[in-house]
C-alpha positions, 0 to 999 in steps of 0.5 A, spaced: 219 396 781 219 394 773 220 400 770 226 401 776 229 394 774 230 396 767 233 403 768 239 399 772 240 394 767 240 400 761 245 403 766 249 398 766 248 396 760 251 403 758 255 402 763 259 397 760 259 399 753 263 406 756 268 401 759 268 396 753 276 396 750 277 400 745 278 395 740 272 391 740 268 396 738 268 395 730 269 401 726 265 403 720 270 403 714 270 405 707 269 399 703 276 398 698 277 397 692 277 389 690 284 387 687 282 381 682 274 380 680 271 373 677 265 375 673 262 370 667 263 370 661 259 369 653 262 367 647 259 369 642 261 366 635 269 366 639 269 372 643 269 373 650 263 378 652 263 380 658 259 385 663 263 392 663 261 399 667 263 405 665 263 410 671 260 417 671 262 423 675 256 423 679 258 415 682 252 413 677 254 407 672 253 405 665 252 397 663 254 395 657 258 389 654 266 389 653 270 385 648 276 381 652 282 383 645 288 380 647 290 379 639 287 387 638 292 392 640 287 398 639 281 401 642 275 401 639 268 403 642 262 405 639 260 412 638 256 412 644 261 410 649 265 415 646 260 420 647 258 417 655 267 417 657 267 424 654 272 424 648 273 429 643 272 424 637 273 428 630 273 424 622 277 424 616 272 419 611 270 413 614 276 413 620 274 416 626 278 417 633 276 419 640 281 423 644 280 425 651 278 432 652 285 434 657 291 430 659 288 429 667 282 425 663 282 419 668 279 414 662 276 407 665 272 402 666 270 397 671 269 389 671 265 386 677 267 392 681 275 393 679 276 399 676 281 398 670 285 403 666 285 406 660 289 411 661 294 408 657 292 410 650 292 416 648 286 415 642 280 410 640 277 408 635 271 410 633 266 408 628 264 413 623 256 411 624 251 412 629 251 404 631 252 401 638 256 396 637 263 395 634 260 392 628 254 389 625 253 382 629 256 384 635 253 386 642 260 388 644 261 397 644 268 397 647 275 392 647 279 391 652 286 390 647 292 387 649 295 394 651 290 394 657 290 387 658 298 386 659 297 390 666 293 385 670 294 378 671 288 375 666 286 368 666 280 365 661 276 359 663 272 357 657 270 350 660 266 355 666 265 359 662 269 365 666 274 371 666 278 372 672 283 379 671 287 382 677 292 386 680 299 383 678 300 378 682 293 376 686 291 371 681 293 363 681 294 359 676 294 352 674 296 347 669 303 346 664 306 352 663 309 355 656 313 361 656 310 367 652 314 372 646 310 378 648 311 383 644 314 390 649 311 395 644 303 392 644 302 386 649 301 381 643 302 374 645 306 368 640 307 362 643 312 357 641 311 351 638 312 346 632 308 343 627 311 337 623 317 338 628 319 344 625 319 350 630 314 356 629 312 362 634 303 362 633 300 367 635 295 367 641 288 370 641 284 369 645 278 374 642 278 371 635 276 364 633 279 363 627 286 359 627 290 361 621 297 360 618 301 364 612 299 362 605 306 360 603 305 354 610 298 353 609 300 351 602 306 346 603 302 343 608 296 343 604 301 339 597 303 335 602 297 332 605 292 331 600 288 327 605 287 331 610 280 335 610 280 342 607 274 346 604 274 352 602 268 357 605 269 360 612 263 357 615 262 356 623 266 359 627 270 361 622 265 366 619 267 373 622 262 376 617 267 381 617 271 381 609 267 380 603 272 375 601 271 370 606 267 365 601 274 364 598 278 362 604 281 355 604 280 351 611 285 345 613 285 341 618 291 341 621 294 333 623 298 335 629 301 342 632 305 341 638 303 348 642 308 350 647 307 344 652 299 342 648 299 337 643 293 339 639 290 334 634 286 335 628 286 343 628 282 347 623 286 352 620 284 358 615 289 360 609 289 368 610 293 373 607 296 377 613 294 383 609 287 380 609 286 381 616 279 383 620 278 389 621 276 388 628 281 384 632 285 376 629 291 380 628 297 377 630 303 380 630 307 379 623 313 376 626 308 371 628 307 364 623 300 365 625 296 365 631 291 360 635 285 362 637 279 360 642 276 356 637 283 351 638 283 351 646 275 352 648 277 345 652 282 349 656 282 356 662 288 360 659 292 363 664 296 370 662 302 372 667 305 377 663 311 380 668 314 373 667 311 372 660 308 365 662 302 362 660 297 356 663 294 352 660 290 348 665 284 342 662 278 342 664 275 337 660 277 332 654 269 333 650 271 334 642 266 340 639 262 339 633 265 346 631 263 346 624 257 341 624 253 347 621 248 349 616 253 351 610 251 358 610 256 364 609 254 370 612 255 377 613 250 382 618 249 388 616 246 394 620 243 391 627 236 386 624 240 383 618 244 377 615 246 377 608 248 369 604 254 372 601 256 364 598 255 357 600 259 352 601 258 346 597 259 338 600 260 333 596 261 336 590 254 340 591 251 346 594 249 344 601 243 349 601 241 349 594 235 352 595 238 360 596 242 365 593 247 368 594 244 376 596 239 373 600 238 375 606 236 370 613 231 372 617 229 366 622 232 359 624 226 354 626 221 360 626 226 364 631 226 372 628 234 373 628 233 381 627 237 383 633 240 377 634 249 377 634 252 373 629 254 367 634 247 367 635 245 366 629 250 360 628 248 357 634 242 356 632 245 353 625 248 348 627 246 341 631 248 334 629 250 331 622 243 329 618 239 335 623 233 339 620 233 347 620 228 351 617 230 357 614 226 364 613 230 367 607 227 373 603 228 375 596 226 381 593 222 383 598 218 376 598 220 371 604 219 364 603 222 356 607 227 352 606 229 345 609 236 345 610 240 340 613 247 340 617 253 337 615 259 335 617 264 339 615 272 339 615 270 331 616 275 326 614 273 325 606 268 319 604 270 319 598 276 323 593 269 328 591 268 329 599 275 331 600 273 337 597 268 343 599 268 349 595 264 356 596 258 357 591 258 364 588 251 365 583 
C-alpha cells in the first residue's frame, strides 16, 4: 500500500507539472552582458589602477592591471599584452607599435564582466623591452586612454575608492555640475575655470596626480605672491619618476582656483613646460592653460557624461591630505627592483636628508624590501606625519648602510623668509 500510495502522488505530481501553464516554467537563458560595472580601484602615486581582463579565443581570460588615462589619448601596453591580444608589433629605435594582425581583429578587454572596445584605435604603443609594465614603478601593462573612455559613461569615486563605467546612459550621477570642453578629435577634457578672476580652461586628468600651469602663468602668479608656499623638487605626488629634470621643478601652492562650480584652496601646482611632459599620461590638450589632477580632487567622485559634455563633481568628504608630508627623496624606479635618489629637496635652507647622495639608490623603508614594489608604494611608506622617524636602507657603491630621516612638511606656510624656500640638492 505504501509503495501504491507513492505511485499516485508521483502520478499526480507528474500529472500536474504536464498541466502546469506554460509560463511558470522558468527558462534557462543566456546570462547577458552587464551594461555598467562597478569594480574597486588602487591609487597608486594618482593613478587609477583597476582589474582588467583580457578575452582569449578559447573563453579562457587573462588578469592583469589597467590604467584608467582620461588625459592620455594613446594606447599603450606592454610587450606581453601585445603579445596575449595578438598584434603585429614592429620597432624603429626606441618606438615600438602593435597593430592588429587583420582588420576584422575584435580588440577588447573586459571590466567586472563588460566587454570594452578597443576597436577604436588602429595602433598601440608598445615599449621597445621585454618589461611587464608600461614603465619601471608601474603595475599597470595597459591604459584605458580617453579614446576609450568618451564612449561610456565614467564616474570615479576616490573617497570609496571605486570605478563605475558604463553604456552611455546607464549611470547616475550626483553633485554640481560643470560643463565639459571635450576635445572631438581625442576625448580630452578642459574644464572652465578661473584663478584670481580671470577665466582660464584646465585641463582634467584624472589618471595623473600632478596639477600644473604654463610657465609664463606660474610665473606671474609666483612674482606676485612671494609669500605663498613654493619649493623647488617634485617630491610626493608629484614625483612621477618619469623625466631626469624633475629635481628642477618649481611647485607653488595656488591660494584660490575656482574650477568650473568647485572652489578649491591652497592647490599645489608645478611649473612644467608643456613640451616637458611625462612620457606616459599628464598631457592636456595645448589649448589648455594646464590641467588638474587627482591629486587636486581626491575628496571628490567625478562624474564623466561625455554625450552632454557634463561633469559631476559630488563631495564625499571634507578631510585635508598631507599630500607632501613625505620624506624629501626624489626618486627615479629603474628596471622592476630599484629606486634611484636623483636629488634632494632641501627644507629650511638645508638638505632634508643630508645623509645620502644624489646616485644612491633605496632599498627599503622601515626595514621593508621595496624591490618589486611600484613607486606609490614606495611613497606610501615615506610619508607620515611632520617630525615622523624612517629608516632608510640606501646602497652606494655596492655597499648598503642606515639612514634616519625625518618627514617634513613641505609646501607649508613659511616659518620663516629661509623656509619660504625649498630647493632640490644635486651633488
Amino acid at each position: 500500500m505504501r509503495v501504491e500510495a507513492a505511485f499516485v502522488v508521483i502520478l499526480l505530481i507528474g500529472i500536474l507539472g504536464a498541466t502546469a501553464p506554460r509560463q511558470n516554467v522558468p527558462k534557462l537563458v543566456p546570462r547577458s552582458e552587464p551594461r555598467s560595472v562597478t569594480v574597486p580601484l588602487t591609487l597608486d602615486q594618482g593613478r587609477v589602477v583597476i582589474d582588467v581582463n583580457l578575452p582569449r579565443p578559447d573563453g579562457s581570460t587573462d588578469h592583469i592591471r589597467g590604467w584608467v588615462d582620461n588625459g592620455n589619448p594613446n594606447l599603450n601596453m606592454s610587450a606581453r599584452v601585445a603579445n596575449l591580444l595578438g598584434l603585429s608589433v614592429t620597432c624603429d629605435g626606441q618606438i615600438c607599435r602593435g597593430t592588429p594582425n587583420s582588420q576584422s581583429a575584435a580588440l577588447e578587454i573586459a571590466i567586472g564582466g563588460m566587454k570594452i572596445s578597443l576597436s577604436a584605435i588602429k595602433e598601440a604603443k608598445v615599449p621597445a623591452n621585454d618589461a611587464s609594465a608600461l614603465a619601471p614603478g608601474m603595475s599597470a601593462e595597459i591604459n584605458i586612454p580617453s579614446t576609450v573612455l568618451r564612449n561610456y559613461d565614467v564616474l570615479i569615486d576616490f573617497p570609496d575608492r571605486k570605478l563605475s563605467i558604463g553604456q552611455p546612459g546607464t549611470l547616475k550621477f550626483y553633485g554640481v555640475t560643470s560643463k565639459m570642453l571635450v576635445n572631438p578629435s581625442n576625448g580630452l577634457i578642459q574644464v572652465p575655470s578661473k584663478i584670481e578672476n580671470k577665466n582660464y580652461n584646465l585641463g582634467l586628468d584624472l589618471g595623473s596626480s600632478i596639477n600644473l600651469l604654463p610657465a609664463e602663468l606660474f610665473d606671474r602668479l609666483y612674482n606676485a605672491h612671494p609669500d605663498w608656499p613654493h619649493m623647488t623638487g617634485a617630491v610626493g605626488p608629484f614625483n612621477a619618476g618619469e623625466l631626469n629634470d624633475e629635481p628642477a621643478w618649481r611647485l607653488m601652492r595656488v591660494d584660490r582656483i575656482q574650477y568650473g562650480p568647485l572652489f578649491l584652496t591652497d592647490v599645489a601646482v608645478a611649473n612644467l613646460p608643456m613640451g616637458e611632459l611625462p612620457p606616459e599620461g599628464g598631457r592636456p590638450d595645448n589649448s589648455a592653460a594646464g590641467q588638474l589632477s587627482s591629486e587636486a580632487l581626491l575628496n571628490y567622485r567625478v562624474g564623466l557624461d561625455y554625450p552632454p559634455s557634463t561633469a559631476y563633481f559630488d563631495i564625499g568628504r571634507t578631510v585635508r591630505f598631507p599630500d607632501f608630508d613625505v620624506v624629501g627623496l626624489i626618486l627615479r624606479p629603474e628596471g622592476h627592483t630599484d629606486f634611484t635618489i636623483i636629488a634632494v629637496a632641501d627644507f629650511g635652507g638645508k638638505p632634508s636628508v643630508p645623509d645620502v647622495q644624489v646616485g644612491d639608490h633605496l632599498v627599503a623603508v622601515d626595514d621593508n624590501p621595496i624591490a618589486d614594489l611600484t613607486l606609490g608604494q614606495v611613497w606610501s611608506l615615506l610619508e607620515g606625519s611632520p617630525g615622523q622617524e624612517r629608516k632608510l636602507t640606501v646602497a652606494r657603491a655596492g655597499k648598503q648602510f642606515t639612514v634616519v630621516a625625518k618627514v617634513q612638511h613641505f609646501l607649508s606656510d613659511p616659518q620663516s623668509k629661509d623656509d619660504a624656500k625649498g630647493k632640490s640638492k644635486n651633488n
